[in-house]
C-alpha positions in Angstrom: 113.5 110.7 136.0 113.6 114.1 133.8 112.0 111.8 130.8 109.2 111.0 133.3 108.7 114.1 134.6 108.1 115.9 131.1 105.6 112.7 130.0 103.3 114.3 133.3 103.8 117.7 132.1 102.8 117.0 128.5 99.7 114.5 129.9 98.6 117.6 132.0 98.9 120.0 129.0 97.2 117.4 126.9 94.4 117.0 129.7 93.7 120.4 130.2 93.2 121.0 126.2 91.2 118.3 126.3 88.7 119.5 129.1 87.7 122.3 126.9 87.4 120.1 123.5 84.6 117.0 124.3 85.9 115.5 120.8 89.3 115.0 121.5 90.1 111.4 123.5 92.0 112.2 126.4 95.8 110.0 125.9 96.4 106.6 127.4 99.2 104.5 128.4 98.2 100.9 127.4 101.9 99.8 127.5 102.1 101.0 131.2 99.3 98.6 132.5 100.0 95.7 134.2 98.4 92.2 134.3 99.0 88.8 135.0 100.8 86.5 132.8 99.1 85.6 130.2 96.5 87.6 130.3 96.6 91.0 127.4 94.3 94.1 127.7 93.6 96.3 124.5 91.5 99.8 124.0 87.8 98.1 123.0 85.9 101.8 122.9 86.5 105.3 123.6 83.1 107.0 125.3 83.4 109.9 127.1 82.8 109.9 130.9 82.1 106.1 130.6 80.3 104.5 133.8 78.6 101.7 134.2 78.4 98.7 131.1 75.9 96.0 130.7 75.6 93.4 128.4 72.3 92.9 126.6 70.2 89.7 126.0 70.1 91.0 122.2 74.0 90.8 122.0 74.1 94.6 122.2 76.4 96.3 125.5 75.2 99.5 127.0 76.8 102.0 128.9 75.9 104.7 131.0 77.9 107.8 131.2 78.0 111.2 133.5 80.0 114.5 133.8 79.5 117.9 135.2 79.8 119.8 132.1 77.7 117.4 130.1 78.0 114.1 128.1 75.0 112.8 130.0 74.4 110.0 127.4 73.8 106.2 126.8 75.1 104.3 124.4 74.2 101.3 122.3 77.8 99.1 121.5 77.6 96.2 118.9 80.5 94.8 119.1 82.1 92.4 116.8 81.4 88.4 116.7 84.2 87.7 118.5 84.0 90.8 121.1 87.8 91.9 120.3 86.3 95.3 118.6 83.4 97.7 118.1 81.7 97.4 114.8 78.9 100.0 115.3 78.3 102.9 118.5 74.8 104.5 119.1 74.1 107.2 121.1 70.8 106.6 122.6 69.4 108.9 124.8 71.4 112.3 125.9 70.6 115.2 128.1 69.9 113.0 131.3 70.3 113.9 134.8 73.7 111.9 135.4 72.5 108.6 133.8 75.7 106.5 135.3 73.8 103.3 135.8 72.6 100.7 133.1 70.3 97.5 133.5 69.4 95.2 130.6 66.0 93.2 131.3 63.3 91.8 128.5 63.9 93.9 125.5 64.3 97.0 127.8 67.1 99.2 129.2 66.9 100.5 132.5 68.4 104.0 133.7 69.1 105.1 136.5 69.3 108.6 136.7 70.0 110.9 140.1 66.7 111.3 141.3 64.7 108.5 139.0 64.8 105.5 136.9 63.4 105.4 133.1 63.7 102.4 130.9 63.6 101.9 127.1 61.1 100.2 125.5 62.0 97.5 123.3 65.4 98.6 123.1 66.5 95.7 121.2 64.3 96.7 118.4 65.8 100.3 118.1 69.0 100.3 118.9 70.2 101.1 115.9 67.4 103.7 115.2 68.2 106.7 117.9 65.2 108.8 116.7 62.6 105.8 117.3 63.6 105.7 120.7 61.5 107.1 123.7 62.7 107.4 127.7 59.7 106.3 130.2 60.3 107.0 133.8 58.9 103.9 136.0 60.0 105.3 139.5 60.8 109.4 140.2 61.7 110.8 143.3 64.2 108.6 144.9 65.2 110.3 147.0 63.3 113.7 146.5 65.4 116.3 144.2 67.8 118.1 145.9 71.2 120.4 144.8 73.1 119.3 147.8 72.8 115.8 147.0 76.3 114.2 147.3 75.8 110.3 146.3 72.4 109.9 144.6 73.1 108.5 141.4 72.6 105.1 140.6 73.9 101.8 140.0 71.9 99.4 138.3 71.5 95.4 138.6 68.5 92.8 138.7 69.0 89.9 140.9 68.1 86.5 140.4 64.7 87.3 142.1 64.0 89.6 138.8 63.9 92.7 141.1 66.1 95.4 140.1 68.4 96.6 142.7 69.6 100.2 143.4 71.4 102.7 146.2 70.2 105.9 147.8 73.6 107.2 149.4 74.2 109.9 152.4 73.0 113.1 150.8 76.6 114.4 152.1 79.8 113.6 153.8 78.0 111.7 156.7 74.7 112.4 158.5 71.6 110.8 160.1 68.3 111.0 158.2 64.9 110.8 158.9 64.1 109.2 155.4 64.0 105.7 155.6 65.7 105.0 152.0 68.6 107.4 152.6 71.7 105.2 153.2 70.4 101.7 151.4 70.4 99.8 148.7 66.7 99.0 147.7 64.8 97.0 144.8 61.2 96.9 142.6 59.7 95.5 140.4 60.4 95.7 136.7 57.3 97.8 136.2 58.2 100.0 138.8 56.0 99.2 142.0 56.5 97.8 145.1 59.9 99.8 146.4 61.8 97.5 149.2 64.4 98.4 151.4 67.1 95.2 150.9 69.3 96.4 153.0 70.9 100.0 155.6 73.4 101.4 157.1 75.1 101.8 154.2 76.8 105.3 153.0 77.7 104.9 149.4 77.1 101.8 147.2 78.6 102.1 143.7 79.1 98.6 142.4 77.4 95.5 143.7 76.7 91.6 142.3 75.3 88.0 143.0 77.7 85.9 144.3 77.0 82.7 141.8 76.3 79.0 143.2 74.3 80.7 146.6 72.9 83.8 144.6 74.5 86.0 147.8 74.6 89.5 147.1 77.8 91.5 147.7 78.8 95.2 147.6 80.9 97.8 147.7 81.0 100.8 150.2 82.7 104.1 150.0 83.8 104.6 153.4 83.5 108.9 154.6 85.9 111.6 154.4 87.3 114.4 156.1 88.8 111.5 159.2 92.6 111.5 158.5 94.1 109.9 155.1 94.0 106.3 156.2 90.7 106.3 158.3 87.7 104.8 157.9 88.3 101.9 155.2 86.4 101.6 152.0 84.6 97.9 152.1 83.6 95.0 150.6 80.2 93.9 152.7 78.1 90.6 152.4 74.3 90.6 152.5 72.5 87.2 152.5 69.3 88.0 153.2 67.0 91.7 153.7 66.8 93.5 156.7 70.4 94.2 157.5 72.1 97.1 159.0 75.7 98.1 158.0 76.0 100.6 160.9 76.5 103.6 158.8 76.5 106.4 160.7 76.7 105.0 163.7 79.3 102.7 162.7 82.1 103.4 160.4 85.1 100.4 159.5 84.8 97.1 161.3 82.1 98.7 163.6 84.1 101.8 165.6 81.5 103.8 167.4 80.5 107.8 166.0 79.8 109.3 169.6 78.3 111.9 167.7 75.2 110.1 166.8 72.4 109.5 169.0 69.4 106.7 169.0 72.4 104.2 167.6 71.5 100.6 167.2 73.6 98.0 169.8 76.6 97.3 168.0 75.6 93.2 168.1 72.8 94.3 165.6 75.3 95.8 163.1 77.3 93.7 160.4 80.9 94.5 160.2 82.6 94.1 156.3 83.6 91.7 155.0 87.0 93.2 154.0 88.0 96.3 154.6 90.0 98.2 151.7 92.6 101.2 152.0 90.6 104.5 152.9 89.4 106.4 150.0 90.5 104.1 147.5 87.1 104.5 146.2 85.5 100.7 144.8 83.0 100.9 142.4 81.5 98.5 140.3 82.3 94.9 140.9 81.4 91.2 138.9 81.7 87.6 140.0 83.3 85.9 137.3 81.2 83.3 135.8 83.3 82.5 132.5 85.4 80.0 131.5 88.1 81.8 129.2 90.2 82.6 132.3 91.7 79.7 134.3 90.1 77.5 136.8 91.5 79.4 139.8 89.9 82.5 138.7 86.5 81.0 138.2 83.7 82.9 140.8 85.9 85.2 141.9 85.3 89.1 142.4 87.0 91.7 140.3 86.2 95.1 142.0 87.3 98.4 140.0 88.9 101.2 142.4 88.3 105.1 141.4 91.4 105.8 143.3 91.9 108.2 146.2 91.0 112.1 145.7 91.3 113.7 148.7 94.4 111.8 150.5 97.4 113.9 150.7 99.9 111.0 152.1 99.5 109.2 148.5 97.6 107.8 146.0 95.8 104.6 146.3 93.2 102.8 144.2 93.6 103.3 140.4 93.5 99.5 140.0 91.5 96.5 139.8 91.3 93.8 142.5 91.2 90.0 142.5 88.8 89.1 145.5 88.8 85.0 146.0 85.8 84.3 148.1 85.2 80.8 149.7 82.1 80.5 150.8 81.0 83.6 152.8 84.7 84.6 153.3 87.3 87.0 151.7 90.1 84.8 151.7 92.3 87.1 149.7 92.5 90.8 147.7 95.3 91.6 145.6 95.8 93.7 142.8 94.9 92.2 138.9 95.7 95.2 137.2 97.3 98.5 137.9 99.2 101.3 136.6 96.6 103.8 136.1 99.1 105.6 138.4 102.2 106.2 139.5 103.7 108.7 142.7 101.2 111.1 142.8 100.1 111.6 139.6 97.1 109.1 137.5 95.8 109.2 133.3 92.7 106.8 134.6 90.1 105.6 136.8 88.6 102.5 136.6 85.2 102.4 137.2 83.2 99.2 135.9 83.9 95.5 135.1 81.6 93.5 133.2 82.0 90.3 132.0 81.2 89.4 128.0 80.0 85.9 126.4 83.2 85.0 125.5 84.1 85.4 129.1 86.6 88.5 128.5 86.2 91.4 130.5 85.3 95.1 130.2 86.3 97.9 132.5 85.3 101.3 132.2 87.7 104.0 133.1 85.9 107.7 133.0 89.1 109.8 133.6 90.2 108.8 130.3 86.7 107.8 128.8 87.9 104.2 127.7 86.4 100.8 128.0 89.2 98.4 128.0 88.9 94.4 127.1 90.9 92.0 129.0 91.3 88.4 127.5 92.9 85.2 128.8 95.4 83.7 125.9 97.3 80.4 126.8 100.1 81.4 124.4 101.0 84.2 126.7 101.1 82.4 129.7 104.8 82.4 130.3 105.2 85.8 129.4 105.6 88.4 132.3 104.9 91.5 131.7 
């Protein structure tokens, strides 16, 4: 007990010199994560602030990053030929409006800032030459610029339509807008035109994917705060088709009633989740796995990254990432694949992103710590437990 209270004191001493010095790595505790037999997770990168990664067409993984005292950047990865290690980082672009979210389409990078989304040009061509590389911004405005704005920045994907998909959050804690993208996930077109709501009712999307085989999209939601410690949920919703409303903030967890709110929609018009996950445990980015290095009984199933609970004072929860098996259009089961970002009430990470490489190995951004970590399947270490 006295040895692991002095390894918290020297991590906060060792976090707080670090807040103050951007090129010193934070410390992490590789040895003190914990994942299933046979599977081994190592340090891939250190980035600052790291958000959401994305692997490029050329071979080349981007990641977006985003902190309140700077580190806006976007970074350029090449990784080596068998994706254990980094041969070569670029940093991009920098001085960005909170530039968390990262799309790779035809040659070009998408960004998603707070209040717009830019692209790259030919990306693959200049990646390795920062000063040939120009920012254009294909859509601004959404939503209109504002300081107050709690949940605008954006997560990035293009679906199997070739539209790419983004979030406008509640502008705060919880409220009722008269702005029709506030509270949805929307898409365009590559070039920027034609702005569709896909879906609303929907407070805070951070991570969202296509479920493979039926090209279903999924999402997570960050539920609100300021109703107790273990109330509303976070969620995992399912969204098969446009047009539907999550009930948000009518509706909050599997469709309880806000009397608050007036000129609701019936409750029979509003689609409950499709799991609900400890309150504040914060989900972020999420992937289907499509790869074959893991085994069979992981294939197409969800890994959801959990930012981990900042404002619960009964305990921590989150700090992990989740195994989500879906059958069909059903969770059938969530438990935790890998933990140990925290322990009691103290954490030295918080996973953000998972993304899945070639070799069908994984990548999860952690921010707190600024790492991206690589997971990998090895048969030799099956019948070792951790």
């Amino acid at each position: 007990m006295i040895k692991r209270i002095l390894f918290f004191i020297l991590f906060f001493l060792i976090s707080n010199v670090y807040a103050n010095t951007v090129d010193v790595p934070p410390p992490i505790y590789l040895n003190q994560l914990q994942v299933p037999a046979g599977f081994k997770i190592t340090v891939f990168a250190r980035i600052p602030n790291i958000r959401q990664i994305t692997m490029g067409g050329d071979g080349i993984i981007y990641a977006g990053s985003s902190h309140h005292q700077g580190n806006n950047a976007v970074y350029a990865i090449q990784p080596s030929a068998d994706y254990t290690h980094v041969v070569k980082m670029y940093k991009l672009v920098e001085g960005l409006d909170a530039p968390i979210g990262v799309a790779y389409y035809n040659h070009d990078l998408y960004i998603g800032e707070q209040f717009k989304i830019q692209k790259i040009p030919n990306v693959s061509d200049n990646w390795q030459h920062p000063d040939k590389i120009t920012v254009v911004t294909i859509i601004d405005n959404i939503p209109p610029p504002q300081t107050d704005f709690s949940h605008s920045r954006k997560y990035l994907k293009f679906g199997p339509d070739g539209r790419l998909y983004f979030q406008v959050g509640d502008p705060v804690n919880s409220s009722q807008s008269d702005n029709p993208i506030i509270q949805t996930m929307l898409s365009i077109k590559p070039d920027g035109s034609d702005l569709q709501i896909y879906s609303h009712g929907i407070r805070n999307i951070v991570g969202f994917d296509w479920q493979p085989d039926t090209n279903v999209l999924w999402f997570s939601d960050n539920g609100q705060d300021d109703l107790g410690d273990t109330f509303p949920p976070d969620e995992i919703n399912r969204a098969p088709v446009s047009g539907m409303n999550f009930g948000f903030p009518c509706y909050i967890g599997n469709n309880v009633p806000v009397t608050k709110y007036t000129n609701c929609p019936p409750v029979n018009e509003v689609t409950p989740p499709a799991a609900e996950l400890d309150a504040h445990s914060a989900p972020l980015g999420l992937t289907f796995y499509r790869g074959t290095q893991f085994p069979n009984e992981y294939h197409n199933n969800m890994f959801l990254a959990q930012h981990g609970s900042s404002i619960r004072h009964d305990k921590l929860t989150g700090y992990q990432v989740l195994r989500v098996v879906v059958n069909n259009d059903k969770v059938v089961n969530v438990e935790p694949f890998i933990s140990g970002w925290s322990e009691g009430t103290n954490f030295w990470g918080r996973p953000v992103d998972v993304a899945e490489l070639p070799d069908g190995s994984l990548l999860i951004s952690d921010d707190y710590s600024g790492t991206i970590y690589r997971l990998a399947y090895d048969q030799s270490l099956a019948k070792v437990s951790r």
